[in-house]
VEXVO-563874 format. One line per field, with one value per residue (C-alpha): z, y, x; residue number from 1. Coordinates in nm, 2 decimals. Example, Ala and Ser with C-alpha at 12.3 -4.5 7.8 and 13.67 -1.06 7.14 Angstrom:
2
pz = (0.78_0.71)
py = (-0.45_-0.11)
px = (1.23_1.37)
i = (1_2)
This chain:
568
pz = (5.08_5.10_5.25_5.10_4.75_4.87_5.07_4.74_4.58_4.82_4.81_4.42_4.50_4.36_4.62_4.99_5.35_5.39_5.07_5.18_5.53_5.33_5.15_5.43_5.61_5.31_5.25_5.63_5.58_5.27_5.34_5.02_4.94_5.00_4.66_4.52_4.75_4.61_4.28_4.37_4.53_4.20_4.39_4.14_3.82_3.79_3.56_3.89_4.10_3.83_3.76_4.15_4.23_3.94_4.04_4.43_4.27_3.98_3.74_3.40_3.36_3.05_2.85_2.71_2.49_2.25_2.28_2.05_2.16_1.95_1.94_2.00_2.31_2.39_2.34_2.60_2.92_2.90_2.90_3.22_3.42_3.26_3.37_3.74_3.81_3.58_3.42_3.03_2.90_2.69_2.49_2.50_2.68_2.67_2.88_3.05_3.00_3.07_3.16_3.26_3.66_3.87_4.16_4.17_4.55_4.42_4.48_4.50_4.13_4.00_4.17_4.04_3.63_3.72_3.82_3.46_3.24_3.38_3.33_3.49_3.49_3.47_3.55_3.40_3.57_3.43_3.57_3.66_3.44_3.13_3.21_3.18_2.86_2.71_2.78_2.60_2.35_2.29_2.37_2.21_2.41_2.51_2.63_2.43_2.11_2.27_2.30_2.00_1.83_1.97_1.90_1.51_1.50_1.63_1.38_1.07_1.24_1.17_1.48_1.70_2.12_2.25_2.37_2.38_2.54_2.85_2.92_2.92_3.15_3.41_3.40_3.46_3.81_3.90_3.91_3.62_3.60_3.42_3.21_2.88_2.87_2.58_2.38_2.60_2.96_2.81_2.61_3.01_3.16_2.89_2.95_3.32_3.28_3.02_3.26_3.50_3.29_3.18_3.55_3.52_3.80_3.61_3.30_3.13_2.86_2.70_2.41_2.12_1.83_1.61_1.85_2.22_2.32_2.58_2.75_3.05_3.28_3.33_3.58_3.55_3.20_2.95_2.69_2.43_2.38_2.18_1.99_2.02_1.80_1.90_1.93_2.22_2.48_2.62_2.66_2.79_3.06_3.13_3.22_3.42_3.64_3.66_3.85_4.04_4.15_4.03_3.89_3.55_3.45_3.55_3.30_3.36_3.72_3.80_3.96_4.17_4.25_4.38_4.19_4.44_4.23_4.18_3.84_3.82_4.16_4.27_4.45_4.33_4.40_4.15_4.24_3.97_3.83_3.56_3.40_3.17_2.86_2.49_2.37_2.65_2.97_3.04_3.31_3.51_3.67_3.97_4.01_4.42_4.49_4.86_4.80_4.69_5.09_5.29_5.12_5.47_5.55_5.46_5.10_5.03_4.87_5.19_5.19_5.49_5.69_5.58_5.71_6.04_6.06_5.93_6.17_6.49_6.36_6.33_6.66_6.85_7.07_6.94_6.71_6.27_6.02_5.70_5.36_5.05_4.65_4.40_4.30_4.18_4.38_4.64_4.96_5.07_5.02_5.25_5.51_5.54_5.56_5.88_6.00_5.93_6.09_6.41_6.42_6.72_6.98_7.23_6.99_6.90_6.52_6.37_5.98_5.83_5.42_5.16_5.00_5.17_4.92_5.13_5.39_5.66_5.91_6.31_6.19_6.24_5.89_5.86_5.47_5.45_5.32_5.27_5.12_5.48_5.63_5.74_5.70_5.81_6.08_6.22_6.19_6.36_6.67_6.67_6.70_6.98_7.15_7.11_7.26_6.96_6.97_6.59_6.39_5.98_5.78_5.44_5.38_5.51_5.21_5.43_5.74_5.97_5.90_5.96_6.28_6.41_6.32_6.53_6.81_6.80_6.77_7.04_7.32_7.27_6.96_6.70_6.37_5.96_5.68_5.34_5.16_4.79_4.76_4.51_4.80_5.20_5.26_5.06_5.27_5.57_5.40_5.27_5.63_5.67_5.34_5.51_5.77_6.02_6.32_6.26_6.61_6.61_6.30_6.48_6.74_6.59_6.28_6.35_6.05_5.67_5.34_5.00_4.77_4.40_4.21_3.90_3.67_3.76_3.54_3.38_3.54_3.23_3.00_3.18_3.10_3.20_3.02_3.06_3.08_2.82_2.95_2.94_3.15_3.37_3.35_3.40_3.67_3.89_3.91_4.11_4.03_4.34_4.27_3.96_4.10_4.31_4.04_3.87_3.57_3.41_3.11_3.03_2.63_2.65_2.58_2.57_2.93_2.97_2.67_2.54_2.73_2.96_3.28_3.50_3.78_4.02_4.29_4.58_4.59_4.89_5.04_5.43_5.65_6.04_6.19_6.44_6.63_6.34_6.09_6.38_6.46_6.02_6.08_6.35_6.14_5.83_5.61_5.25_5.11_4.99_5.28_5.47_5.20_5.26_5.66_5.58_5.38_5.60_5.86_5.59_5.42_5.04_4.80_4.57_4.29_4.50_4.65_4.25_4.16_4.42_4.27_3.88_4.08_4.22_3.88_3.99_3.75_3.46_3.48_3.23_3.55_3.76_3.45_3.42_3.81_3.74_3.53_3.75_3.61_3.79)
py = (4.03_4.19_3.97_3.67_3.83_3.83_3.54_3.40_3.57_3.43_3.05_3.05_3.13_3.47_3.67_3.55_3.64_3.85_4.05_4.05_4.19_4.45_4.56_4.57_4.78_5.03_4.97_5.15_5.41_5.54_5.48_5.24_4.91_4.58_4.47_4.84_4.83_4.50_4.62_4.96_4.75_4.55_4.21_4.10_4.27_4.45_4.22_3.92_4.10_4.18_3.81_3.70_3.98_3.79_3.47_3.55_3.70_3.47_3.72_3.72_3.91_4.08_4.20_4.53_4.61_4.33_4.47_4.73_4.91_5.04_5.40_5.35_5.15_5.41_5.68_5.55_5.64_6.01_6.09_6.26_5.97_5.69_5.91_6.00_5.64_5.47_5.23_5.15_5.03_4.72_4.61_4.58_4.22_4.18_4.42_4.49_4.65_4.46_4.72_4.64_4.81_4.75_4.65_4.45_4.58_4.96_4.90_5.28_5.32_5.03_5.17_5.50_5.34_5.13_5.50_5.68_5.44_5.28_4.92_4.62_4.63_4.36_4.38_4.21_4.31_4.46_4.68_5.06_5.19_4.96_5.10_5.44_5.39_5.24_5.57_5.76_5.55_5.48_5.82_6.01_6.24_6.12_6.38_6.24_6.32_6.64_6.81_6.71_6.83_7.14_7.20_7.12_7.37_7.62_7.52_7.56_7.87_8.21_8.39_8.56_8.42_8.61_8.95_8.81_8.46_8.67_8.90_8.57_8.37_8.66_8.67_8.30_8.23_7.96_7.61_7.36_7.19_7.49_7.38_7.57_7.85_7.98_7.75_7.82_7.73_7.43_7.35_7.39_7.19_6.94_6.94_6.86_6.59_6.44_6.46_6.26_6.03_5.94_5.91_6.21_6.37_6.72_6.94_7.12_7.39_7.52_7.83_7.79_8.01_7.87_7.67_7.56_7.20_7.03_6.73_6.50_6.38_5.99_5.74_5.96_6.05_6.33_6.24_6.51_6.52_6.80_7.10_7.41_7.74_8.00_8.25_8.05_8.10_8.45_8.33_7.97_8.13_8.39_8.10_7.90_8.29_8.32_7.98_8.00_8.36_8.44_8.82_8.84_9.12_9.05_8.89_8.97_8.79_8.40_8.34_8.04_8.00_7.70_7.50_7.34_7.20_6.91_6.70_6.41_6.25_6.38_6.63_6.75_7.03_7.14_7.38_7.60_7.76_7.99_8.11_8.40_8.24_8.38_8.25_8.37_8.23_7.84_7.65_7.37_7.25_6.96_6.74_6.68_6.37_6.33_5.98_5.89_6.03_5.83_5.49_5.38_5.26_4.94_5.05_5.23_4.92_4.89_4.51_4.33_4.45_4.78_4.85_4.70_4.93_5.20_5.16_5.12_5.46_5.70_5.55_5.71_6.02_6.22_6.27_6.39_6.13_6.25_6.15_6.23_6.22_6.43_6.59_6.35_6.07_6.03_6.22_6.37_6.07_5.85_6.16_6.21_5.81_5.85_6.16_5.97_5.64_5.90_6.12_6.04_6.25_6.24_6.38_6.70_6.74_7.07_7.09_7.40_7.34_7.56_7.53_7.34_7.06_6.86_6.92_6.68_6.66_6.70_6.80_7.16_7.29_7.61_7.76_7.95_8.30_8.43_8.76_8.90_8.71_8.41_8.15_7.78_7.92_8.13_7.90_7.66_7.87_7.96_7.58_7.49_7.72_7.56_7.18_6.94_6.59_6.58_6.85_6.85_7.07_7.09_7.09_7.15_7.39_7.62_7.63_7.86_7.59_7.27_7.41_7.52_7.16_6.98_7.19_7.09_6.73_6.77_6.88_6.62_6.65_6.35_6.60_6.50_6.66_6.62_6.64_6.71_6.41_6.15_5.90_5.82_5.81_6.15_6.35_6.34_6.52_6.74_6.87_6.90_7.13_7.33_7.39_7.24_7.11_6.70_6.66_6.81_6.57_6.25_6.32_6.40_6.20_5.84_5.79_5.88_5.73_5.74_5.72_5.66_5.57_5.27_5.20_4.91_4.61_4.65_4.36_4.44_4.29_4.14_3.83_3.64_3.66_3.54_3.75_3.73_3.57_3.96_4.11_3.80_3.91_4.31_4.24_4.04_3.77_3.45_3.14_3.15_3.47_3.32_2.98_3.16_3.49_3.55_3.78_3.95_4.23_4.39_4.40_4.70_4.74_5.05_5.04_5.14_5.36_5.10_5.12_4.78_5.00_5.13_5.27_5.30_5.16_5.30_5.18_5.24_5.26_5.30_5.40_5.39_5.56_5.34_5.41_5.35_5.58_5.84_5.85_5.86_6.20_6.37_6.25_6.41_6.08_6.09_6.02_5.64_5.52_5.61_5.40_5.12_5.12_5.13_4.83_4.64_4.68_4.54_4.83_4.76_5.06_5.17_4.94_4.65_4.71_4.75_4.44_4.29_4.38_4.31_3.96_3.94_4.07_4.39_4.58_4.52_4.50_4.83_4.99_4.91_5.01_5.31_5.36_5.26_5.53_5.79_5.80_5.92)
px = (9.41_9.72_9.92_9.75_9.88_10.23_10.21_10.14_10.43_10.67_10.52_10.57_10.94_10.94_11.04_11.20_11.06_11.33_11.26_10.88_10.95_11.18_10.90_10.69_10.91_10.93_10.55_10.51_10.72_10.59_10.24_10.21_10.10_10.35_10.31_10.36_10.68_10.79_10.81_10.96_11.26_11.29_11.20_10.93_10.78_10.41_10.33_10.40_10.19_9.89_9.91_9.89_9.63_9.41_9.47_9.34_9.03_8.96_9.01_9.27_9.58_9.62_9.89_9.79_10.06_9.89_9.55_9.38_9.12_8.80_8.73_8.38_8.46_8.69_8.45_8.22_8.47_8.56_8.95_8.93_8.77_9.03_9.32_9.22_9.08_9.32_9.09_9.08_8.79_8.80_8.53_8.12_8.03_7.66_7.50_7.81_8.17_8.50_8.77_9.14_9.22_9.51_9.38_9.05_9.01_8.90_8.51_8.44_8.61_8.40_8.05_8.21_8.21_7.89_7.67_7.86_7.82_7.47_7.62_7.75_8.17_8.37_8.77_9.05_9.39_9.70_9.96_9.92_10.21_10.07_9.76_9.87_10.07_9.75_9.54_9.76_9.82_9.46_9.31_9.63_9.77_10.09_10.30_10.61_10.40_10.24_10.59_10.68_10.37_10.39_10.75_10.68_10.39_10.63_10.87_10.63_10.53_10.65_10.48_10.69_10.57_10.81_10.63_10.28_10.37_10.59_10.26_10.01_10.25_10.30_9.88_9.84_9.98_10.24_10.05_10.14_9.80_9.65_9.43_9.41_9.65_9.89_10.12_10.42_10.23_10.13_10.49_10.65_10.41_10.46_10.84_10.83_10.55_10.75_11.08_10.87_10.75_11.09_11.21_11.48_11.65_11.72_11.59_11.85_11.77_12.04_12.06_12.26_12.32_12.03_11.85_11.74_11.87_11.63_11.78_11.70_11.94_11.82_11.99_12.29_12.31_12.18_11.96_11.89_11.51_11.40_11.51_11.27_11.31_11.53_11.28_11.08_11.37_11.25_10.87_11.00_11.22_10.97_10.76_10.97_11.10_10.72_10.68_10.94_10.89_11.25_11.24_11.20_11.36_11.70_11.88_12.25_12.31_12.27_11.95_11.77_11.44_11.20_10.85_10.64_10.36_10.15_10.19_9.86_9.90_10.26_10.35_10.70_10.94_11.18_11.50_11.54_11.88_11.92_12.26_12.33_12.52_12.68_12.34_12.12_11.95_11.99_11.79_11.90_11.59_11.64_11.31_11.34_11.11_10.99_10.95_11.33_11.46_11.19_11.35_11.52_11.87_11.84_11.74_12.02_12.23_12.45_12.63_12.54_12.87_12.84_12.46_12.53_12.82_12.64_12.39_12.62_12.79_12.49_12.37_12.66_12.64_12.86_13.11_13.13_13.00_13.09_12.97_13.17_13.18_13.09_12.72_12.42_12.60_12.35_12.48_12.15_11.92_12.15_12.16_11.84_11.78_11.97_11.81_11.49_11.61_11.68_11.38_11.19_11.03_11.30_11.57_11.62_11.74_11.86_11.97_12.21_12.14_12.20_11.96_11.73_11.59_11.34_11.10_11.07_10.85_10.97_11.35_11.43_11.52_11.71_11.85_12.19_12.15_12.48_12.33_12.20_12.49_12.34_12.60_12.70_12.94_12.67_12.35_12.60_12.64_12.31_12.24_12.43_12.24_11.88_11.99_12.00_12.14_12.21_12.31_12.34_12.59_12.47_12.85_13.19_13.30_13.57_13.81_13.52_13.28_13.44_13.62_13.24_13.13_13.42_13.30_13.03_13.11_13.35_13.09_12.84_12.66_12.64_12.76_12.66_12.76_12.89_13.24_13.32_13.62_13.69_13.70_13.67_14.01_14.11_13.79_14.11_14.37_14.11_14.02_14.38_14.42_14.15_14.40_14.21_14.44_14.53_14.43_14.12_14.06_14.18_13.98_13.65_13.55_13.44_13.41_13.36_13.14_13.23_12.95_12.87_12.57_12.60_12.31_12.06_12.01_11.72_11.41_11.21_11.45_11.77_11.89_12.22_12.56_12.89_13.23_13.48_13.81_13.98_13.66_13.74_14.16_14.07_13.84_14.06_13.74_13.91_13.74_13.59_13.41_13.29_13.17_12.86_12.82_12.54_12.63_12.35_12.28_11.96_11.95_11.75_11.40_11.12_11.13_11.49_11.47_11.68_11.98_11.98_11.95_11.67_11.76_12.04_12.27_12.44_12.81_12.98_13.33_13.25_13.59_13.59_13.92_14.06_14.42_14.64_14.44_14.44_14.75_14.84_14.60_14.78_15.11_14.95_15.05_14.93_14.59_14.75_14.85_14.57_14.41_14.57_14.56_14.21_14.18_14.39_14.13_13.82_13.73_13.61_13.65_13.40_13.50_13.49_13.17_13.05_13.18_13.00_12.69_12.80_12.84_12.51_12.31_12.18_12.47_12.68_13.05_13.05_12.99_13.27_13.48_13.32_13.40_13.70_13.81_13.66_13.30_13.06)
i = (1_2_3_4_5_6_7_8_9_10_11_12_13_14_15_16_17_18_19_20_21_22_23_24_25_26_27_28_29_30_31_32_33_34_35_36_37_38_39_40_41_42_43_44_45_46_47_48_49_50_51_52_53_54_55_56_57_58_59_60_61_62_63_64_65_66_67_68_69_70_71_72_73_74_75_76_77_78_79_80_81_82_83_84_85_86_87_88_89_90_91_92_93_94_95_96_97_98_99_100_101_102_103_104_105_106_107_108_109_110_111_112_113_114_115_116_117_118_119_120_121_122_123_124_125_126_127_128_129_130_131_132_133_134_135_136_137_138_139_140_141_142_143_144_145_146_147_148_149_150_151_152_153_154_155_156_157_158_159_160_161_162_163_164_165_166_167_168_169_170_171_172_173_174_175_176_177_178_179_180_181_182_183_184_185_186_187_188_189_190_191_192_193_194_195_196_197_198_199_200_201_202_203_204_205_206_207_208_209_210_211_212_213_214_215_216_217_218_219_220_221_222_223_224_225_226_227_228_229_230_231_232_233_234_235_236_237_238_239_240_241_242_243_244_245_246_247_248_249_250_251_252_253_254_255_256_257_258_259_260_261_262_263_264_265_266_267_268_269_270_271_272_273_274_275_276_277_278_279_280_281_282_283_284_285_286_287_288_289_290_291_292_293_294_295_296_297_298_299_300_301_302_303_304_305_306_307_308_309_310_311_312_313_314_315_316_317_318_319_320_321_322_323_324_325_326_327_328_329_330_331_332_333_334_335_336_337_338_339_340_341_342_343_344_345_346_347_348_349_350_351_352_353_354_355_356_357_358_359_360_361_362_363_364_365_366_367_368_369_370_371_372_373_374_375_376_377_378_379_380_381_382_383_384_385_386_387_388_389_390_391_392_393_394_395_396_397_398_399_400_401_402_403_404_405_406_407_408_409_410_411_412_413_414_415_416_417_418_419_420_421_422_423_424_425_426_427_428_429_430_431_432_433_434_435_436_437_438_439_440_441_442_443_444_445_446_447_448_449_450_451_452_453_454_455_456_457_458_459_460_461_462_463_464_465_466_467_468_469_470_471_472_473_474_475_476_477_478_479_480_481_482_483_484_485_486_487_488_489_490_491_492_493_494_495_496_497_498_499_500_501_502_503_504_505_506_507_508_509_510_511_512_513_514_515_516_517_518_519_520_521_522_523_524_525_526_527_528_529_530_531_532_533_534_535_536_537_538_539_540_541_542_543_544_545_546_547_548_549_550_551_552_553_554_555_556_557_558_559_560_561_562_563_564_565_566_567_568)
């Protein structure tokens, strides 16, 4: 029924073959449905596939954000059932109950309502999240309104948590689905369901004089969220040590520690640092989600000449592919799209990381510990000893380590790893301000990738605009370029938090050396004209390849400014 859905989806226009074989290809490797993977790409909305899924089954699509829901029809499916199954009931019909479901395929939930409730079900359709925002809108427990609960009884509290609240947290293990529990277990737990819920990469808690300032890091920018006592920072960081079996009694030294837990449905990991301040300990915690790394290559937001460069590079037996910009810009999810793209059973793939952030099956993972003197240098020698094919450096930070990795590269090995530079073309000079030999560097990198992330359009509420003549003027937009763009905004709705953006795209600046940027290397030229050789030979820079999607719709011209002036 599947594929009759989407078949359907493409027929009515909404989505093209190619987009549907896209999303069947994602679909595969993430063990999800197609339609799920449709609307994870951004090719159609929930609402589209609610809508087509009714239609196929002669059901009705409902909007639930119009619909208000008894408490006595509420009251007849417990809170624990609508949130597992997610199912809302809807109202009494008769003898039966009609109750809004995502998918009208889940039999075993319907006979699993039908045996609770002892009465016929009926199903209308609607999509999961809205489903979800309807339970705890209708059975009140939103965690939004949870945390802040709980933070305002602390405030009109005079109790001191601290001592008590430490003691109760070492004593209740390091899960975050306890149920029950003191104040503060369930005030954490809260926090990183909430940070989910809103989509955001980190948590940061930060101690201030009078105060402790909670704020989410969301498509690449912090949003402040909530402001707990003072007086709850011991028992809060106590908490967080406590899960991520980081000792509790230092408090003088920076510390890092790991979450693996399981929040609803999801499996996350979250790497956990904490950093003695004026004020006292702040936490940066960094939500890792398996799913975002097993997106595939052709996900990544490559332009068509790009991926099939892309591709031809990491295909190549030997050689350094290096991938460069700053932090939160994407590096690792691109590498391990490639490591994916080349795990199969007749390579063998060994990984230096520091730390190591995912797990992934049938690569040979191995974590830096500089503290009993396991470094890059050394886990690198130790590799070439074991036979790989492809080797990962977490990243070439020092002179030892990127000489080992040329090595390597130089006697047969296909080498990644990762560069902190503004650009593709400056990740050359850099090696060279290592004091790595030119030669070595002419002759080993094939090639390097600059990467940045810009905010998404938002599909919930985007609709088109058109530039001002200066945006046109700043932009460089030849008439040409604006014959075949499609310029759209998102005006911001609850969906985006009311920004215009969800999500983000990769913008790339892909550089392969050829003889005339070798040859620049082993002359040491600068950074520029490196550049410029480059582009001669077709490269696009970062802002180019941006524009290109504020062109297409997917983002706002705001973003290439904000590239523009080095944003990140």
């Amino acid at each position: 029924m599947s594929n009759d859905i989407c078949q359907q989806l493409v027929d009515r226009g909404l989505i093209s073959q190619d987009q549907l074989g896209e999303a069947e290809g994602m679909a595969s490797s993430l063990g999800i449905r197609t339609e799920d993977a449709l609307v994870k790409l951004e090719y159609v909305d929930a609402s589209e596939i609610s809508t087509a899924q009714a239609a196929q089954f002669g059901y009705e699509a409902i909007d639930l954000t119009v619909i208000e829901v008894p408490q006595s029809v509420i009251g007849l499916v417990p809170e624990s059932v609508a949130r597992e199954n997610a199912v809302l009931p809807l109202r009494i019909d008769g003898d039966s109950i009609v109750v809004a479901i995502n998918d009208p395929m889940k039999f075993e939930v319907i006979d699993k309502l039908r045996f609770i409730l002892n009465r016929e079900i009926k199903c209308e359709v609607a999509p999961n999240d809205a489903i979800l925002t309807a339970i705890n809108r209708h059975y009140g427990q939103s965690e939004t309104e949870s945390v802040d609960s709980m933070l305002q009884e602390f405030t009109e509290t005079a109790i001191d948590f601290t001592q008590t609240e430490i003691s109760q947290a070492e004593a209740a293990g390091d899960g975050i689905d306890e149920e029950g529990g003191s104040p503060i277990i369930k005030l954490v737990n809260l926090i990183v369901s909430e940070a989910l819920n809103m989509r955001a990469s980190d948590i940061h808690i930060e101690p201030f004089e009078d105060r402790i300032r909670i704020r989410y890091r969301i498509d690449g920018k912090l949003i402040e969220r909530d402001s707990p006592p003072k007086r709850l920072l011991g028992a809060i960081v106590s908490r967080i040590k406590i899960m991520g079996g980081i000792d509790i009694a230092e408090k003088r030294r920076p510390q890092d520690g790991r979450i693996k837990t399981r929040v609803g449905p999801k499996e996350i990991d979250l790497r956990v640092s904490i950093m003695p301040t004026n004020h006292g300990q702040g936490v940066v915690m960094r939500i890792l989600d398996r799913d975002s790394i097993k997106i595939g290559i052709r996900n990544l937001g490559f332009s068509e000449e790009n991926y099939r460069t892309f591709q031809n590079i990491i295909r190549r037996p030997n050689g350094i592919f290096l991938v460069t910009g700053p932090t939160g810009s994407g590096k690792t999810t691109t590498l391990y799209s490639a490591l994916g793209e080349l795990n199969r059973p007749d390579r063998k793939i060994i990984t230096a990381e520091d730390p190591v952030e995912y797990l992934l099956a049938g690569i040979n993972q191995t974590e830096v510990r500089t503290s009993i003197g396991v470094t890059f240098q050394k886990i690198i020698k130790a590799m070439l000893r074991q036979a790989p094919n492809v080797i990962l450096v977490g990243e070439i930070r020092d002179l030892e380590t990127a000489e080992m990795a040329i090595q390597a590269s130089l006697t047969g090995h296909l080498v990644f790893s990762t560069l902190h530079t503004n650009d593709a073309p400056g990740s050359i000079t850099r090696l060279i301000d290592m004091h790595v030999q030119p030669f070595l560097v002419a002759s080993s990198v094939m090639a390097v990738l600059g990467q940045r992330l810009a905010r998404r359009n938002c599909s919930k509420c985007v609709e088109p605009f058109t530039p001002s003549q200066s945006e046109i003027e700043h932009f460089d937009i030849t008439p040409d370029m604006l014959a075949s763009a499609t310029f759209m905004r998102g005006k911001g709705c609850n969906s985006c938090h009311h920004t215009g953006f969800r999500g983000r795209v990769a913008v790339h600046e892909l550089m392969t050396m050829n003889a005339g940027i070798r040859e620049m290397t082993f002359n040491r030229e600068p950074t520029q004209n490196i550049r410029r050789q480059a582009r001669l030979f077709g490269m696009k820079t970062l802002d180019e390849d941006c524009l290109d999607k504020a062109l297409k719709g997917q983002t706002h011209l705001s973003e290439v400014y904000r590239l523009q002036k080095g944003g990140h």
